[in-house]
N, C-alpha and C positions, 0 to 999 in steps of 0.2 A: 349132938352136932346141930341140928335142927336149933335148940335152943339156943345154942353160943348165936348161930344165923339171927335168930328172931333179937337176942339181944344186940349186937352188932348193928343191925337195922334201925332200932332206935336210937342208938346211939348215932348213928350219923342225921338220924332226922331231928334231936335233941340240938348237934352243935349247929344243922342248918336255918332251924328257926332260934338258935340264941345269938348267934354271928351274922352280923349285920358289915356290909363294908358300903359306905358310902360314897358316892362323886365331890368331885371337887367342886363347889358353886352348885348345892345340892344341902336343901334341909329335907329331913325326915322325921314324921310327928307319930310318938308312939303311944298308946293306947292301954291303960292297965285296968286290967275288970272294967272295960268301958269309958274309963275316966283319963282325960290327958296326963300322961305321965311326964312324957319329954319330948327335946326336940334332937335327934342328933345329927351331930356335926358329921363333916366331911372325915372317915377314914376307916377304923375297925372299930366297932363299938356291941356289945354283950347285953341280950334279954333273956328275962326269964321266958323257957318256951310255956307254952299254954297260957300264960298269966301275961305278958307282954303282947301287943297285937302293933303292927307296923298299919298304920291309918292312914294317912296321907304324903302324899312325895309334891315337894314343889322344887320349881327348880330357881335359882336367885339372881341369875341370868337376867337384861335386860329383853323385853317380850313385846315385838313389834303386834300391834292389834289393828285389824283390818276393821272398822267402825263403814256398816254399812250406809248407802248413799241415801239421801232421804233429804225431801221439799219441804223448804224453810219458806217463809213470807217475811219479805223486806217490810221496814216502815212504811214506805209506801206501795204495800198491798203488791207486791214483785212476787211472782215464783221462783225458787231459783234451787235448783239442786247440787246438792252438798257432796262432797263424799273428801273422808277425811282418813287420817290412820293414828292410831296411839300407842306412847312408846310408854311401859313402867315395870316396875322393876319387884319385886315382893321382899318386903325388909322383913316380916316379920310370920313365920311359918304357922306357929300358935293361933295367930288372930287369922290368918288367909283360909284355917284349918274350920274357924267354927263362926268367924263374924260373919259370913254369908251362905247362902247356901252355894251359890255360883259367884265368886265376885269377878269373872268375866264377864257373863251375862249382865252383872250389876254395874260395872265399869261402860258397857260398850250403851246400857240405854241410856245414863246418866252422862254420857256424853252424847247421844243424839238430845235431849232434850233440855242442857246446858246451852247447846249449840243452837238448836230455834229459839232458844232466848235470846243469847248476844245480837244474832242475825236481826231478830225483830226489831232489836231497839237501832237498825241502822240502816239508813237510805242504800239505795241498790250502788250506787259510784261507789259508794263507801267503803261498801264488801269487795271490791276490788282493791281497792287500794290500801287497806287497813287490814291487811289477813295475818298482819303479826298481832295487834291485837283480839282481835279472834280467838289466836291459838292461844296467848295468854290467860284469855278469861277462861276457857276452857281446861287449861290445867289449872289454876288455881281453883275454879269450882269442883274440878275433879279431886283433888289434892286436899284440901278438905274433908272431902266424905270419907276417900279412899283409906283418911285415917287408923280407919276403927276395921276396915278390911287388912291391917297387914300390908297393904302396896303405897307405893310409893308413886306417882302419876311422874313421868321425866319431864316429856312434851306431846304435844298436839300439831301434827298439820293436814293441813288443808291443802289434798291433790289436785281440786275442783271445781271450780264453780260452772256451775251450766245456766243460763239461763234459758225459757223459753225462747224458739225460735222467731217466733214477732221481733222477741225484746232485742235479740242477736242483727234482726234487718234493719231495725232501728237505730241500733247504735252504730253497726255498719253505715249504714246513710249519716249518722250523725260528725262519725270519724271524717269521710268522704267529704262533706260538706267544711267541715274544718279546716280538713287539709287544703282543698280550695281557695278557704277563703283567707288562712297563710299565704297563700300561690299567688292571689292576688294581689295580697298588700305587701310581700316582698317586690314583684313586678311594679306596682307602683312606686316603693322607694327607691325603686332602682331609676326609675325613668327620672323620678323627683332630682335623682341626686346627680344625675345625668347633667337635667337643665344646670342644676348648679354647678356641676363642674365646666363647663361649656361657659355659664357665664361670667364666673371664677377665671377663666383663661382668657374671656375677650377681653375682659376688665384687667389684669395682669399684662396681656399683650398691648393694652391700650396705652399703661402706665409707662409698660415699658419703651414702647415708642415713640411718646411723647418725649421721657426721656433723654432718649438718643436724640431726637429733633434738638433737646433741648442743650443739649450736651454739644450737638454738631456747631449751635449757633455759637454757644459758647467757644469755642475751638475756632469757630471762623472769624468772631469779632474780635479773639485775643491774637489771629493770627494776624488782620489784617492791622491792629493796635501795635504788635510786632513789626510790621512793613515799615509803617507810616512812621515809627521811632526811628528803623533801622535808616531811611531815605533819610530823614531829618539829621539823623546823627552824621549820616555821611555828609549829607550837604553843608552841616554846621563844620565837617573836617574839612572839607574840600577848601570851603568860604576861609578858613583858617590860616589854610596850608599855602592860598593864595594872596591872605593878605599878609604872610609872613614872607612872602615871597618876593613882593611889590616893595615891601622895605629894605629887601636887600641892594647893594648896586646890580646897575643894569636894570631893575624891576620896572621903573619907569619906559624906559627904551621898549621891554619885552610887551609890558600892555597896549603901548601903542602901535607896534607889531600887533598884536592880537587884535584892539580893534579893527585895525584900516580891514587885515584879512574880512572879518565879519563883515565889516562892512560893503567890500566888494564881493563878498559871497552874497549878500543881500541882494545886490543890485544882478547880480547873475542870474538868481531864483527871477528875480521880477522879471528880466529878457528870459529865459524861458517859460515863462507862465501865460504871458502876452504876447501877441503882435507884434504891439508898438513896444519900437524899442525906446528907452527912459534912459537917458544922458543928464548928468550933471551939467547944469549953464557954465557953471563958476567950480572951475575944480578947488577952490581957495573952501568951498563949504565942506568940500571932504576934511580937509586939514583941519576945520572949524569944529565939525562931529565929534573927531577924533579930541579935541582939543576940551569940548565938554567935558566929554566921556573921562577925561584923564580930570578934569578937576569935579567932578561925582568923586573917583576911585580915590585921588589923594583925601588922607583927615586931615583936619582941621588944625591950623597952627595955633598952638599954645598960646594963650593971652598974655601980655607983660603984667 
C-alpha cells in the first residue's frame, strides 16, 4: 500500500512537471540540460521532467515603462527636466531570454541617455514645441538596439518638461510682455482704423452732398427751363389763338372794343395813383390810340 502511495505520488509530480499549459499573449522558454531547447506557444504543451527546465516567462503584451525623470542640458546650456514613459512590446522570447541580462534596465538607461542627446542638440523654445520629434528620435535610437534584445520599442512620450524656476519667471514675464505689446498694437489698429473710418464717411458724406446740391441745382435749372418753355408755349398759343381770332368777322370790331376798355382802364390807374386828375384835351386822340393800335394788329396787305 505504502508503495502503490509512494508510486502514485510521482506519478502526479511526473505529469506536473511534463504538462505545461500556457497563456494566451504569453511565451515560455524552456531549458534542456542547460541549453535553450524551445519556446512554447500559448496552450498545452509536454516536457520531459527532470531533463526539461521551464526558464523564463515573458509576456507579449504591449509594456507601458515608466523611464525615470532626469536633467538634460539644452544647447544653450538650459536645465530642464525630463521625465518621459515607453511603450514596447517583446517579439521575440529566445533573444529577450539571453540578449541581456535585464533588457528593461537596458531599455529604460539607453532611453535616459538617447534622450540628453536629442535634448542637447536643441535650443530650450525648441524642446517645447518639437516633442514629437523628440519622441521619434528616441524610438528609433531605441528600436535599433532593442533589436538584438527581442523587443520591439512602439513609442516614446514625453509627460514633462520642467524647467528651472528662474527660467519659468522669465518666460513668464516674457509671455506677459508679449501679450502687451499684441494689446497695444491691436489698440492702436483699432484707433488707426477708427480715424480712417471717420474720414472715409466725412469724405463719402461730403460727395454725397455735394451731390445732392448738385442734383438740386440740376432739378431747379431744368424746372425753371420747364416754366420759361411752358409761359412761352402758352403765350405763342394765346398770340395764335388771338390772331386767328382777329381774322375772323367781327375781330376787327372786338380789338377795338379791347383797346378803348384798356385804354380807359389806363387812364383810371393814373386818377387813382395821383392827385391831379389827367383829362384827355381832344377826345378825337382817344379814337386816334385806338386807331394805331388797330393798324400795329392788322398784317400787312399782300403786294400786287
Amino acid at each position: 500500500m505504502e508503495v502503490a502511495l509512494i508510486l502514485l505520488v510521482i506519478a502526479v509530480i511526473f505529469i506536473i512537471r511534463s504538462v505545461k499549459v500556457v497563456p494566451q499573449q504569453n511565451a515560455w522558454v524552456i531549458e534542456r540540460l542547460g541549453k535553450y531547447h524551445a519556446t512554447l506557444t500559448p496552450g498545452l504543451n509536454f516536457l520531459v521532467p527532470f531533463v526539461d527546465r521551464l526558464a523564463y516567462k515573458h509576456s507579449l503584451k504591449e509594456i507601458p515603462l515608466d523611464v525615470p525623470s532626469q536633467v538634460c542640458i539644452t544647447k544653450d546650456n538650459t536645465q530642464l527636466t525630463v521625465d518621459g514613459i515607453l511603450y514596447f512590446q517583446v517579439t521575440d522570447a529566445m533573444r529577450a531570454s539571453y540578449g541581456a541580462s535585464n533588457f528593461i534596465v537596458a531599455i529604460t538607461q539607453l532611453a535616459q541617455t538617447t534622450l540628453r542627446s536629442v535634448i542637447g542638440r536643441m535650443e530650450l523654445d525648441r524642446t517645447f514645441e518639437e516633442r514629437g520629434i523628440i519622441n521619434s528620435s528616441v524610438v528609433q535610437a531605441l528600436d535599433e538596439a532593442a533589436l538584438n534584445w527581442g523587443v520591439k520599442v512602439l513609442r516614446y512620450e514625453i509627460k514633462d518638461l520642467t524647467p528651472p524656476a528662474v527660467i519659468l519667471h522669465a518666460m513668464q514675464a516674457q509671455i506677459t510682455a508679449e501679450r502687451e505689446k499684441r494689446a497695444l498694437i491691436a489698440a492702436s489698429e483699432g484707433r488707426r482704423q477708427e480715424q480712417i473710418n471717420i474720414a472715409t464717411g466725412a469724405r463719402e458724406a461730403a460727395i454725397a452732398r455735394s451731390e445732392g446740391e448738385k442734383q438740386a441745382e440740376i432739378n431747379k435749372a431744368q424746372g425753371t427751363a420747364a416754366a420759361i418753355t411752358a409761359v412761352a408755349e402758352a403765350t405763342a398759343e394765346a398770340i395764335c389763338r388771338i390772331a386767328a381770332a382777329i381774322q375772323m368777322p367781327g375781330g376787327d370790331q372786338a380789338v377795338q372794343l379791347k383797346v378803348a376798355e384798356k385804354a380807359v382802364d389806363a387812364y383810371a390807374q393814373l386818377a387813382q395813383k395821383n392827385n391831379t386828375m389827367i383829362v384827355p384835351g381832344n377826345m378825337s386822340e382817344v379814337s386816334g390810340l385806338i386807331a394805331t393800335a388797330m393798324a400795329l394788329i392788322k398784317p400787312p396787305s399782300p403786294k400786287q
